[in-house]
N, C-alpha and C positions, 0 to 999 in steps of 0.2 A: 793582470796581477798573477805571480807567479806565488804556489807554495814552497813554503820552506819545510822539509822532513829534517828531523835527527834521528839518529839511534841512540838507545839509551847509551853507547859504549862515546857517543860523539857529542854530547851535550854541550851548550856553551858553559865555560867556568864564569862559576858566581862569585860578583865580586863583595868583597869586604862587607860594603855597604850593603849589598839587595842581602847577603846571609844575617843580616844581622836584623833586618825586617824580617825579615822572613820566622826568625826565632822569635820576635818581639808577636809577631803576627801569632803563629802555634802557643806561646804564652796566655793570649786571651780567652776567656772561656766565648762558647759558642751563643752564650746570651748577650753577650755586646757585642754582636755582627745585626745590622739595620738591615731590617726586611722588608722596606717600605715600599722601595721602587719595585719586587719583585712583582709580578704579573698571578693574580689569582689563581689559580690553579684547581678552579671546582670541576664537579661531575660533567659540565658543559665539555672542559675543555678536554677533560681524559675519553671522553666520547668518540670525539671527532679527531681525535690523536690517532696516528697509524705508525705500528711498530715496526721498527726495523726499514722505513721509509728509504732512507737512502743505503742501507749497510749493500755492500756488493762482496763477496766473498773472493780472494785471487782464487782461480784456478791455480794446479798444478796438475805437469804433464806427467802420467807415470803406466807404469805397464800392471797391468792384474791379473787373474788365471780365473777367468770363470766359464764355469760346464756348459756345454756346448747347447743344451736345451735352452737355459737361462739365457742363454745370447739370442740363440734362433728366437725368443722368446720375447724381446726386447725389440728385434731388429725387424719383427714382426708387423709392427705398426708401422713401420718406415722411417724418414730421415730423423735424427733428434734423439735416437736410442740411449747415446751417451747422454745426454741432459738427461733423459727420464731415468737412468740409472742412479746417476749425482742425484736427482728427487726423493728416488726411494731410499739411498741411502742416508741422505737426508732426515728425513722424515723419522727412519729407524732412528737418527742420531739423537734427533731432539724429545723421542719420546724415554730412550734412557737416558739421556740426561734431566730430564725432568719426575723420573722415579727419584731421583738420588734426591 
């Protein structure tokens, strides 16, 4: 089974009919959506939930200027230097983004 991608600029056009569910649908309030079949969702289950499980981030390939100690520094421990750089940077990223 193969996936299907769009881009938002490449969407398929909606037609007549599904736009006009689709309004009828956004019309109702969120108290007439049936939440019977949905699967309980206690402390069990957010436990043994692991985040970000599948997310893979694409690489991108680019060029950067950094001080020559910071590399010898890196390159120090051997092969893998660029992963553990993408780590720390990393790391820095998510901790401001999570002051914000």
């Amino acid at each position: 089974m193969s996936m299907i991608r769009y881009k938002r600029s490449e969407l398929p056009h909606l037609t007549e009919k599904r736009e006009s569910e689709l309004k009828t649908l956004a019309g109702n309030p969120d108290s007439d959506i049936d939440c019977n079949d949905l699967p309980l969702l206690n402390e069990t289950f957010w436990k043994n939930a692991a985040q970000g499980k599948f997310y893979r981030p694409v690489k991108t390939q680019t060029s950067v200027r950094i001080d020559a100690d910071v590399l010898a520094w890196l390159k120090e421990s051997g092969r893998g230097y660029q992963t553990r750089l993408n780590a720390i940077l990393r790391e820095a990223m998510m901790r401001d983004l999570h002051r914000k």
